[in-house]
N, C-alpha and C positions, 0 to 999 in steps of 0.2 A: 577898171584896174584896181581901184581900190576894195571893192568883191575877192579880186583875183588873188589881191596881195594876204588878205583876212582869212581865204582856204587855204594857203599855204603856209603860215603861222599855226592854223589850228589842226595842220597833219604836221608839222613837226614839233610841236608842243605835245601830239600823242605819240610821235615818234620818241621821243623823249622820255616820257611816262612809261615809254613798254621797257625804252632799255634802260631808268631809273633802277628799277627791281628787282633784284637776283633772284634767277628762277631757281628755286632748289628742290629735289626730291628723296625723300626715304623712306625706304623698307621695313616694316616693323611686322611683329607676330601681336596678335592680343585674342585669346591672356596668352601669356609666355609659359603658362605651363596647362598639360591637360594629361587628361588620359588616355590609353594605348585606344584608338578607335576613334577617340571622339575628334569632331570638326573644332578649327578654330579659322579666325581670320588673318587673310595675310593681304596686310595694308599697302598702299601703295599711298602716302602722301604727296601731294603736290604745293608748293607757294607760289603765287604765280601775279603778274598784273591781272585788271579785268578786263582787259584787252586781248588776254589770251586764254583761252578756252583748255579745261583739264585733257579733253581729249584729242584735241591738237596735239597736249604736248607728252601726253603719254601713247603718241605713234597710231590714235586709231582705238580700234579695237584688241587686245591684248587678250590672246587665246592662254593661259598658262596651260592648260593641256598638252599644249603641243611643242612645250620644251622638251629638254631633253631629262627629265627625270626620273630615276628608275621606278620600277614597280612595287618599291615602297611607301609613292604616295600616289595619295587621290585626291584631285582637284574636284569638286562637288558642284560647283559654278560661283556666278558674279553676283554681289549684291548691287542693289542701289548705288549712284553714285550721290553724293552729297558735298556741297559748296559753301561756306561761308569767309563771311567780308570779314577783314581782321579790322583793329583800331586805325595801323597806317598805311588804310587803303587797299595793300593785297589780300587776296582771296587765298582761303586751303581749300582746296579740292580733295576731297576723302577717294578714293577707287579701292574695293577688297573683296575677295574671293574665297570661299570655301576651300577651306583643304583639309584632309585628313592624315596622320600619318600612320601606317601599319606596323613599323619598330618603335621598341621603346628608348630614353636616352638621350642624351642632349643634342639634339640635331640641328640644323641650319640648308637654308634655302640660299644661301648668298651666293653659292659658285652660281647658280642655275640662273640667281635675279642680275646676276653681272653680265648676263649677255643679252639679256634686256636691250633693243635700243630706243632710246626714247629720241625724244626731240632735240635736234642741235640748240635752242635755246635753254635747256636744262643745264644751267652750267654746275652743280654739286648735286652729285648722285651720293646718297647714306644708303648701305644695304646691312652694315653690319649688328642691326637689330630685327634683322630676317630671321631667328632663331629661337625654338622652343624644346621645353623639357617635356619628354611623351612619358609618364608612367609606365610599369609595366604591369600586366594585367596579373600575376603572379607574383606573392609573395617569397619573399626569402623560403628556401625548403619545401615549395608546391614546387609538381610537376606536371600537373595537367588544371585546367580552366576550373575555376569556380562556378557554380550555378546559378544562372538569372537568379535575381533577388525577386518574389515578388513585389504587386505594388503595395504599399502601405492601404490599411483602412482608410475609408472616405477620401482617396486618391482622387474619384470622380466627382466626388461634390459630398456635400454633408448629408445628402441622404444615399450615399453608394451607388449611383446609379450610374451607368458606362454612360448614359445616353445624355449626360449634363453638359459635360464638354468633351463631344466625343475627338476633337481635333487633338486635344491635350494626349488621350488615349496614343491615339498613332503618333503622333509624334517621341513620347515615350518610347512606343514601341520597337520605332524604325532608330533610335539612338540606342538602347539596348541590344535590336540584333547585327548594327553597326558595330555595337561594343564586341559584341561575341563572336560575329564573324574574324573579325582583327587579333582578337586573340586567340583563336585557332589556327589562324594562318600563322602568328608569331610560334606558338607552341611547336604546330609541327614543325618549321622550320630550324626550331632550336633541339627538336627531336633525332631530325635528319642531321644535323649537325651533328650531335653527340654520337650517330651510330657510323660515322663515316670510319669503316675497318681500317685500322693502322695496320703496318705490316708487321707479320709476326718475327717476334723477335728467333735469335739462333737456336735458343734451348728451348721454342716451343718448335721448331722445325726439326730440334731435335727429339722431341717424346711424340710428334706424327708420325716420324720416320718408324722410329721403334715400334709403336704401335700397329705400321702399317704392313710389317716385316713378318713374314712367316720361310719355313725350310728351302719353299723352292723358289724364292727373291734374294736368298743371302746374298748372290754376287752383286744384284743391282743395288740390294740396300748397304753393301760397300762403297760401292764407286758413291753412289748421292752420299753416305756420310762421309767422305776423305773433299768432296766436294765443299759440305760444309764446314769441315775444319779448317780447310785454307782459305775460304770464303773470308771466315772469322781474325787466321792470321795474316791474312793483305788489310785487313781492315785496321786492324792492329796497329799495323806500323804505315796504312794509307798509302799502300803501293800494290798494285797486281801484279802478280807474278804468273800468270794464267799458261806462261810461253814454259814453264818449266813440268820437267817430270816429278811424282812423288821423290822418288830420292834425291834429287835438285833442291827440290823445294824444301824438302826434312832436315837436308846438310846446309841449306841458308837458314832456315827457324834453330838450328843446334847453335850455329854463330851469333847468332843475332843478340844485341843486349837489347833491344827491346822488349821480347819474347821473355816473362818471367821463368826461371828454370822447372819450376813445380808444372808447369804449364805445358816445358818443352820433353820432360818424361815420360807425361800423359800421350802425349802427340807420337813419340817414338812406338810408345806400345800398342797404341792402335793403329797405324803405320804397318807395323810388323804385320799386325793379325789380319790386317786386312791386306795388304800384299800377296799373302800366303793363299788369300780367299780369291781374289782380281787374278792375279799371273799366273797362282802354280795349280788350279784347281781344286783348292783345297775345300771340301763340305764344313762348313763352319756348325758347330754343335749349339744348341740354344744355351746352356748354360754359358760358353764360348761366344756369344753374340752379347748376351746378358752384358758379363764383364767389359769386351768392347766399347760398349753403347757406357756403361759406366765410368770409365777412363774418359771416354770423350765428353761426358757431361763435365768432371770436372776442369778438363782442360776448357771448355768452353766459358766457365763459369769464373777461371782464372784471367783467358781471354777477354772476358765480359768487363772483366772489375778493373783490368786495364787502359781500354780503350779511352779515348779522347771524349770528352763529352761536346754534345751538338754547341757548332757553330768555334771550336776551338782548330788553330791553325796549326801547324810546326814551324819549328825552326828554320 
């Protein structure tokens, strides 16, 4: 009995000792800052009793691969894991894994390490120093990648020989075409970003047109220009009126105080001229298209300088 009595004092004496300790863990980058390419480590801290084991309470084996993070980063693998006793008795357990990021800019891992689940005895999870500054591989005013640097003299040893420390060599190497890889991929990106075609504006739709106009299209390139002119005054006043006729439409742009007047005389006379050309079959002369196409630049140009600018509401 007395055996019996002395094992069950000395499990809850450890029972005691586990839930003494607040298990805590957090997130950290180190270093907090690199450059576009280069690996850093993303730490996983643990505090813990020594009664409880790091990878107990970090779930296992912890894939970061297999989050959900987009393809701006790269997990490179796991280091060593490493343990030490503190002064009052709990252990830090060290866990950290290679990561790379492919943007540049102050980025964070915290949404992705929040879904993390770790062990029900973790009772304080810290992620919000999951976060680093990634340089950008491009200075202010460059537009495409700089070229590998070579290696410095006696990079390899003090008599230049590759074959001193040839590990130092590759390793170099494989962080350099890490680096350049990264920044290519960044550049293009920011490439194809910049050439993503906006749409063109009315008065470049209107100098295609013109341009695209010879004797035996006059009728069609009436209709596509009275097209763009109402296109320009629904937009105007942010109403479509698509259900109306030109003279519908010409006698509500005459009423309208939205519609500036310089804007609504232009509108009238190429109206006319192009009526004449659409209804009555009129051969429209090139000098006679010229002026047309001219009256409609400025009414669009007057249309243009009216218009509401992006993201503004009405009344």
């Amino acid at each position: 009995m007395l055996a019996l009595f002395s094992f069950v004092l000395a499990q809850l004496a450890a029972l005691q000792g586990v839930g003494a300790g607040e298990v805590r863990a957090r997130w950290s980058c180190e270093p907090q800052a690199v450059e576009l390419g280069a690996p850093f480590a993303l730490v996983l801290e643990l505090v813990h009793p020594a009664a409880l084991s790091a990878r107990e309470l970090s779930a296992g084996e912890l894939a970061l691969d297999e989050l959900s993070l987009d393809e701006s980063w790269v997990v490179l693998g796991e280091e060593s894991s490493t343990s030490e006793r503190e002064a009052d008795g709990m252990f830090r357990s060290r866990r950290a894994w290679r990561v790379s990021s492919l943007e540049p800019g102050e980025r964070t891992l915290s949404g992705a390490l929040s879904r993390i689940v770790l062990s029900e005895r973790v009772t304080h999870i810290q992620v919000g120093e999951a976060r680093v500054r990634v340089g950008a591989v491009l200075a202010p005013g460059e537009d495409a990648p700089r070229p590998l640097r070579e290696f410095p003299a006696g990079f390899a040893g003090e008599d230049g020989s590759a074959s001193a420390k040839p590990w130092i060599l590759w390793l170099a190497l494989s962080s350099a075409l890490l680096a350049g890889a990264a920044g290519a991929v960044w550049w293009r990106r920011r490439r194809l970003r910049r050439t993503v075609a906006r749409p063109p504006t009315a008065l470049e739709r209107l100098g295609e047109l013109e341009r695209s106009l010879d004797g035996a299209r006059g009728s069609e390139g009436c209709f596509e220009l009275t097209r763009l002119l109402r296109a320009a005054g629904d937009g105007l006043r942010q109403k479509s009126r698509s259900g109306l006729t030109d003279e519908e439409w010409l006698a509500e742009i005459t009423a309208s105080l939205e519609v500036p007047r310089n804007a609504v005389s232009a509108l009238v006379a190429v109206f006319e001229r192009t009526g004449r050309v659409k209804y009555a079959g009129e051969a429209p002369t090139p000098w006679a298209m010229q002026e047309t196409f001219q009256r409609a630049r400025t009414a669009l140009e007057v249309l243009g300088a009216g218009a509401p600018s992006a993201g503004a509401t009405r009344a």
